[in-house]
N, C-alpha and C positions, 0 to 999 in steps of 0.2 A: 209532329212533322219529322220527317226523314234527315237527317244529318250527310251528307252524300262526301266523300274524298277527306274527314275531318276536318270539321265545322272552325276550328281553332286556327286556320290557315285564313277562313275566307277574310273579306276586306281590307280595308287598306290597314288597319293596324294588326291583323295576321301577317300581312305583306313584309313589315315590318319587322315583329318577330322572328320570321322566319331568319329576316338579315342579320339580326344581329347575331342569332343562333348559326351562322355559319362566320361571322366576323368573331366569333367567339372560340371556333375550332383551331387549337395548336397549329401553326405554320406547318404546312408538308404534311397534313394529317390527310390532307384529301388526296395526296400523292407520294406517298413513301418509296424511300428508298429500298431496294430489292437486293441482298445480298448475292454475289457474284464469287464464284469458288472456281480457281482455275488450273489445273492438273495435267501433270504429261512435262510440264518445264521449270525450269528452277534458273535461281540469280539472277544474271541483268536478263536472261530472255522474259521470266516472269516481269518481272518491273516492267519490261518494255510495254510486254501484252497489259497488263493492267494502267497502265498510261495513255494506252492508244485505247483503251477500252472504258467508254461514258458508263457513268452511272444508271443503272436502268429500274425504272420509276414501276411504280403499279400501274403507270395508264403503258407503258410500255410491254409490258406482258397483257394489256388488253387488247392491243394490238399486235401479238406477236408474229404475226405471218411477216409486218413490216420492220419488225425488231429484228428478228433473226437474220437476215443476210446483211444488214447493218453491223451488226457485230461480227457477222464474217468477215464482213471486209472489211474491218480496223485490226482484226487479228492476222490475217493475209497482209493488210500493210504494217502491222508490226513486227511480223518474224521477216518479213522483207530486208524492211532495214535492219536487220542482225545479221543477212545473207540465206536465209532461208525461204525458200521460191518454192517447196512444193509441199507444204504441211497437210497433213489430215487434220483436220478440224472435226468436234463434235460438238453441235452444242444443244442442251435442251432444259427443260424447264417443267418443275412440280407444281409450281403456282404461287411457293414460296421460295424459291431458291435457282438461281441458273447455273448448270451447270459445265465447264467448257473443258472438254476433255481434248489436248493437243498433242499428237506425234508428229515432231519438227519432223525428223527424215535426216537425209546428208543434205549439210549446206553449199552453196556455191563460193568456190575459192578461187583467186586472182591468178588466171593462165600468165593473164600477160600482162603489164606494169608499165607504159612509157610517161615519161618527165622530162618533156624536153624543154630545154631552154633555150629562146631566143634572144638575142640583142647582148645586151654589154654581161649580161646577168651569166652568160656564157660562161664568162672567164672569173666570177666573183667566186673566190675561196669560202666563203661566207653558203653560197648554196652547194658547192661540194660539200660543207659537211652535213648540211641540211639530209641532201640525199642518202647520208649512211645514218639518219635517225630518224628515216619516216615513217608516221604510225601505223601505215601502211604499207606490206610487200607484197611481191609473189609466193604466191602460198599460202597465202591468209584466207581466212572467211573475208569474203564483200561485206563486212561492215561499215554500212552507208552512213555513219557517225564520225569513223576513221576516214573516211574518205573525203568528208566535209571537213574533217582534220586538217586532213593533207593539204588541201586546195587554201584553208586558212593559213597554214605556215607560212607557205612560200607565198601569199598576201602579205600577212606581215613582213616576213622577211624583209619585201620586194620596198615596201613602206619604209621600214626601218633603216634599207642601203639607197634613197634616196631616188627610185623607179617609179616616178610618180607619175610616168605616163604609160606602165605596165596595164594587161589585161589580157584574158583567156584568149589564145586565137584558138583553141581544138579543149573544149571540157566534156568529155563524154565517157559512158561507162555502157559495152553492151556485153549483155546475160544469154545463155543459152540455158533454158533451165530444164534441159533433157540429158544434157554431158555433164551440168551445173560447175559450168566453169565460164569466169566473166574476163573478159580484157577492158582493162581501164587507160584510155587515151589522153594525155595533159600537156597542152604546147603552151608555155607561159610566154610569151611576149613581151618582154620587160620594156624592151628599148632605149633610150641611151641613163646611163648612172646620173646625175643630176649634180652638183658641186658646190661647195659651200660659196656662197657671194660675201660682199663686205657684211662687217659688224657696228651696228651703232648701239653706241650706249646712251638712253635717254631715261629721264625723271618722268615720273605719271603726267605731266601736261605735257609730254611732249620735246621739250629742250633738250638740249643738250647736259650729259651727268657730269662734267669736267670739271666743278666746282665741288662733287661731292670729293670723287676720286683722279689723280692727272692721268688722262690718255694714256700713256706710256702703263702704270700701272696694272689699267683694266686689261689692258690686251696683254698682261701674262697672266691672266687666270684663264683666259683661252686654251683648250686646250685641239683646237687646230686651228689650220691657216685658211687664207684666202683662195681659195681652190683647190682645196682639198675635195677628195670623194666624200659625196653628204653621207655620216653616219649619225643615227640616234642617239646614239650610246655614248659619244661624242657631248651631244647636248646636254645630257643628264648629267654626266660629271661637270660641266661648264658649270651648269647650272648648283650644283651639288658645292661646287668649290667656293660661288660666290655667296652660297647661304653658311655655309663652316666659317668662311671668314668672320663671319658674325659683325662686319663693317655696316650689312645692309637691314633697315627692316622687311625689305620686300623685294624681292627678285622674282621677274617674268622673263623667261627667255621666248623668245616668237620666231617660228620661220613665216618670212613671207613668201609661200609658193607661186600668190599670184601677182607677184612682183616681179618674177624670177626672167632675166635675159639671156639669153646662151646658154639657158640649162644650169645658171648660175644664181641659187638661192638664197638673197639678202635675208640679213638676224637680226633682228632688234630684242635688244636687252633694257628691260624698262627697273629704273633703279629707286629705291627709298631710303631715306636712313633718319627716321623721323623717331628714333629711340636709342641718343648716342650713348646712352648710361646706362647700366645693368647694376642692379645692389643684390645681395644674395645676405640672407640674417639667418643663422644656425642657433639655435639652443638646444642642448643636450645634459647629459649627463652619462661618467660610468664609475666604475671603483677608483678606474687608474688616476683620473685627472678632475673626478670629483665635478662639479656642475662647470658647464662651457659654455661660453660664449663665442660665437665666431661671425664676422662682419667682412665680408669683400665687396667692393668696388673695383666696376671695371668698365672702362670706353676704348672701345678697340678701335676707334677712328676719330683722331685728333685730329687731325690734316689732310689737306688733298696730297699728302705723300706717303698716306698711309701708316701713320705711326700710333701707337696704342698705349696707354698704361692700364695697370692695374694692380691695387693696392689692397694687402687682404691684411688682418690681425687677428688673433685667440686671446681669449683671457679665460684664466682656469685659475684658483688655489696654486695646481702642480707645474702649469706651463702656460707663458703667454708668449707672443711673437707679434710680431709685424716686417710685411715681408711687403717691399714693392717693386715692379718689374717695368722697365722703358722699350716696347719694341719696335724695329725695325727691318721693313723688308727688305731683303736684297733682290737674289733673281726671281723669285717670289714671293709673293704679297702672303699665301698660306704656307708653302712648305722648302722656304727657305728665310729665315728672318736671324736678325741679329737682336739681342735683348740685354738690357743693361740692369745688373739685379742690385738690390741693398736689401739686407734682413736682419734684424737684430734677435733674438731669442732668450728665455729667462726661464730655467727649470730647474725648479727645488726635486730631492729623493732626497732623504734619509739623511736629513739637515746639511745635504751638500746640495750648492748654487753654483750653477753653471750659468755665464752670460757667454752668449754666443754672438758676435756681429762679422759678418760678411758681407763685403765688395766686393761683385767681379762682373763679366760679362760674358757672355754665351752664344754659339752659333749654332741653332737646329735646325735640321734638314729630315723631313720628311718624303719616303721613297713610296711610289706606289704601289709596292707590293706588303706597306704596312710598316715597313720599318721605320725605327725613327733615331736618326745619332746626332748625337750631343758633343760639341767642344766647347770645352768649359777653361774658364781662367779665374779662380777667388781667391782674395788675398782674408784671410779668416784671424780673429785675433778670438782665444777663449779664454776667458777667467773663473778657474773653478775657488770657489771660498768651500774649506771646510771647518768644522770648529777649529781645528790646529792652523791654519796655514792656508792662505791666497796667492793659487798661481798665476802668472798669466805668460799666455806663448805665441806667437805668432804663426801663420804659414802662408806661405803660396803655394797654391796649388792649382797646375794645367791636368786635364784631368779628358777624358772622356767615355760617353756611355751610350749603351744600343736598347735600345727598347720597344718591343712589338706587340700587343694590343688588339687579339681577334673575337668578338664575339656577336651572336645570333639571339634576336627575343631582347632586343630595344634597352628599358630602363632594368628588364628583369631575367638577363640572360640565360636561356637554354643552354646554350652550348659556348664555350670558350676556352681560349689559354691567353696564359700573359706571361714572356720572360724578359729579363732586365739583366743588362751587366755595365757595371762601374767600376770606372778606374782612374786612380787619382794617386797622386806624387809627389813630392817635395823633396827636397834638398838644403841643408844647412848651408849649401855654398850660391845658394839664392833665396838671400831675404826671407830665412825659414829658421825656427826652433829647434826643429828634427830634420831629420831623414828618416822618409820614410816609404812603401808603398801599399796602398792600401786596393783591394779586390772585394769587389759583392756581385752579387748574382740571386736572381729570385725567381722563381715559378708558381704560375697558378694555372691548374687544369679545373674545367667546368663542365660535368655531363651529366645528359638527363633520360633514362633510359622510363618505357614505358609512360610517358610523359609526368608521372607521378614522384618518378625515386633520383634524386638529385645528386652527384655526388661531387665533392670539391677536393682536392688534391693543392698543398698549397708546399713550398719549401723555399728556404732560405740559406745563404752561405753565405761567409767573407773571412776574409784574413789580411791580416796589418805584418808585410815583410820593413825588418827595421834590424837595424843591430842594438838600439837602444829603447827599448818600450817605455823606460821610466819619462822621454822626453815627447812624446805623443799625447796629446791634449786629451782631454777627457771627452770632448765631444767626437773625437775620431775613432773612438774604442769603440769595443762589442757589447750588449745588455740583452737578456731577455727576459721574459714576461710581458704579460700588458696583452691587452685588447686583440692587438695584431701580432702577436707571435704566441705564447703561452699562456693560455687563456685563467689555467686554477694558480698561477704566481699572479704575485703585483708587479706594479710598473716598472723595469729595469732593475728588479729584483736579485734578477740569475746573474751572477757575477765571479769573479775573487775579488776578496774582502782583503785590505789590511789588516794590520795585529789590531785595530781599532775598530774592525769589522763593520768599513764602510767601504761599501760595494766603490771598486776602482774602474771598474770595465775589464774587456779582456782582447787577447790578443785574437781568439778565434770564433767564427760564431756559427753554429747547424743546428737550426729547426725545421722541424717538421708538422703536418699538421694532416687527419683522414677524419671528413666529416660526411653526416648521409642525411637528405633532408629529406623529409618524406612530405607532401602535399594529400593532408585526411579531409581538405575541402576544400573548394578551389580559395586562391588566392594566400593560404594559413598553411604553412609546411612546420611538422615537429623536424628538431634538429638533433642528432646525437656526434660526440667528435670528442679525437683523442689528439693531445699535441705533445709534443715531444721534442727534447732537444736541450742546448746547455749553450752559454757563450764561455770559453774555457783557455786558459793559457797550453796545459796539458792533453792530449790526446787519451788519456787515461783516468780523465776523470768522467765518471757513469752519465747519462741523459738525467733529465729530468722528466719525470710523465704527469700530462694533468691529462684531465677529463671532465664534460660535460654537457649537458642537456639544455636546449633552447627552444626558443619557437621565433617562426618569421612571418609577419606580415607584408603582403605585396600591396605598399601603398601607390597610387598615381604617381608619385613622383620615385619610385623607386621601395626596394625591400627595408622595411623597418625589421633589425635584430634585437633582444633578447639572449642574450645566455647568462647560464649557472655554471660555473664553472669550480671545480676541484684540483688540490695538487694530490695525484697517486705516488710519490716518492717519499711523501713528507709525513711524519708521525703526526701531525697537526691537521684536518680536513678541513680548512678556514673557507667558507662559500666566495666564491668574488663573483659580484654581476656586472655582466657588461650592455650597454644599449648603445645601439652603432643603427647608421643607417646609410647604404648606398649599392652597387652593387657587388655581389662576391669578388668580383677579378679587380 
């Protein structure tokens, strides 16, 4: 008998076979994709066309009479939107390959440009400079990307300066694509600016926050009033001041627009503070001070008046302390406070014991363009024990200092600088040892070129004017080496020494420090760096030079260092390692 259409199909369990023998064919096997090659354009116009342009399948070239003007017209609305309205297009096809040959042409460019504004947005400073930075001019390609730009900006904008009843009255764009020049028509309608309404402060259920912090309080971290013009930017620092305080667990700032009366829109600030204690536990170790211990406590919200302590101590072999601070706001809760300090301190070098204790209190003012000054009052008592002889001195000293703090890239700064200056005084004809004045000053630059090659710039200065040096405590002097100045000496090493050649301190002090860290994988940068510098009575005595090699890990909480460190002046090449962890500046 005749076998007819192969016999191995018929009945139902061929039926079946057959199924599984196509449930068994690799996915896309019965419809592959078709390689696409697109020629004639380059950069964003290529990306564009291949974005606008589907993937085209084997049943797509089976059907190509209906494929082909398909992909015309995605490439026709792709050079569109780049401003090109009259391209030659080619396209064709081998069986295995499509191929799309394009010659854009000249594009059409913006004859005419209008942006007009209506309503209050008229006279808003805020869109005059819009208007000299938009993505779009006259004389541009019609890039219908830039154009959707444009109409975004001044959206937000509009959003952002509180136009919340703004909208297009005239959005259009017409093309001649014969002369291929377009004029683009935009009448923004803003209508009237919208104003800040009152401000309540309440706790997540709703009540009233006055118990956490007093009324009076909250509304100086405001940073506008009650009818004021509605700004964003406004909110975000509001909002930004009440979370630095670190008073709150949880800060929500809300507008309610559709609460809004007269164009005047109410704030609700919704408050937390359900985590009044912060503990912070350090273990370390480096050459200088040998294994560390470091422990702070801190509640920066004692009271509904806002007042804060916080209590930190180190224990080391070389140096232990315990420092605690009482604060209080004045005209403000973050960048005006008053703090009442005590610190005691205890550090052995080279079988000499310094006890340092200080009382005093401090008024810091922080400005918004970063800066931050210090008036300071301590009444300081030091006791140096050395084998021969225990001194002890007193001072008061009114003192004050400027300090600014810029940087970019969070726990693990890209880019930054830090400079500091202190200055501090005394007098034997008030309740002081010495006469004396003492100057520091410090800088740290931070730059990261090519995002790979890092480089740190650090330096240091001060000088103690006095007519009598021998009566200036030992903690007031100059030292270098260690960790943070001189990396191939030990700890307060660099000095002048007595006929007993134990380091005294010195009258003057200049370090310097040029380090380069390189990033060979993300997150792990090699480090190489040379420090340099002397604490010296005499202006004629040479630098000292160290040198060396590290490596840095960028952990979550900030850069973990490593360094090897060498002295180059010293016939002795003694390694000191150092492990630190926080950011460069």
């Amino acid at each position: 008998m005749t076998q007819r259409g192969g016999a191995f199909c018929k009945g139902r369990g061929g039926r079946w076979l057959l199924l599984l023998l196509v449930l068994a064919l690799p996915a896309g096997a019965a419809d592959t994709a078709v390689p696409v090659e697109v020629r004639g354009v380059t950069g964003p116009l290529l990306k564009n066309v291949e974005a606008y342009v589907d993937t085209v399948s084997s049943e797509d070239m089976a059907n190509w009479r209906s494929t082909r003007p398909r992909l015309y017209a995605s490439i026709q609305e792709a050079m569109r939107a780049m401003g090109y309205y009259g391209p030659d297009v080619d396209i064709s096809q081998d069986g295995r390959r499509v191929t799309i040959v394009i010659k854009p042409g000249e594009p059409v460019r913006v004859k005419r440009l209008r942006l007009e504004l209506a309503g209050d947005a008229a006279g808003d400073p805020a869109f005059a400079m819009l208007r000299d930075n938009l993505p779009l001019r006259e004389g541009d390609i019609l890039h219908h990307g830039q154009y959707e730009a444009l109409k975004t900006a001044v959206r937000n904008l509009g959003v952002e300066r509180g136009y919340f009843d703004a909208d297009w009255e005239t959005s259009s764009v017409s093309v001649d694509p014969v002369t291929r020049r377009a004029e683009v028509d935009l009448v923004y309608a803003s209508g009237p600016r919208y104003r800040f309404g009152p401000v309540r402060f309440l706790k997540a259920g709703g009540e009233e926050a006055s118990d956490l912090l007093r009324p009076g309080l909250l509304q100086r971290f405001q940073t506008f009033a009650e009818g004021d013009p509605y700004d964003a930017g406004a909110l975000i620092k509001f909002n930004r001041a009440l979370l630095d305080s670190r008073f709150f667990s949880e800060v929500r700032v809300q507008v309610e627009r559709e609460r809004a009366v007269d164009n005047a829109v109410p704030v609700d600030v919704v408050l937390a503070a359900d985590k009044p204690n912060n503990v912070d536990i350090g273990i370390g170790y480096s050459t200088d001070v040998e294994e560390r211990l470091t422990l702070k406590w801190q509640r920066p919200l004692i009271n509904d008046r806002g007042h804060g302590i916080e209590v930190g101590t180190e224990l080391s072999p070389v140096r232990s302390s315990l420092d605690a601070k009482y604060t209080v706001p004045l005209s403000h809760p973050l960048n005006d406070t008053l703090q009442y300090l005590y610190g005691v301190r205890r550090e052995e070098v080279e079988e000499v014991v310094t006890w340092n204790t200080v009382l005093g209190l401090q008024r810091q003012v922080k400005r918004d363009n970063g800066w931050q000054r210090v008036y300071s009052l301590r009444a300081l008592r030091d006791t140096t024990e050395t084998p021969i002889d225990t001194i002890k001195q007193d001072l008061v000293l009114p003192g004050i200092s400027f300090d600014r703090l810029r940087s970019r890239g969070g726990v693990d700064p890209s880019w930054g600088d830090r400079q500091f200056y202190h200055f501090e005084a005394a007098s034997e004809q008030v309740l002081s040892d010495a006469s004396l004045v003492s100057v520091r000053a410090g800088l740290r630059l931070l730059r990261t070129l090519a995002g790979r090659h890092q480089f740190l710039l650090r330096g240091d200065g001060g000088t103690i004017f006095t007519d009598n040096f021998d009566d200036v405590p030992q903690s007031m002097r100059f030292f270098a080496g260690g960790d943070q100045s001189l990396r191939g000496y030990a700890y307060k090493s660099i000095s002048p020494r007595d006929e007993n050649g134990i380091a005294v301190g010195a009258r003057n002090l200049l370090t310097g420090s040029v380090e380069y860290d390189y990033e060979f994988v993300p997150r792990w940068r090699l480090a190489v760096f040379t420090d340099a510098g002397n604490a010296f009575d005499s202006a004629s005595e040479p630098p000292k030079v160290g040198a060396g090699i590290g490596i840095r890990w960028v952990s979550p909480v900030g850069p973990i260092r490593l360094d090897i460190a060498w002295p180059v002046s010293e016939a002795e090449q003694n390694l000191r390692v150092h492990f630190s962890m926080g950011p460069n500046l």
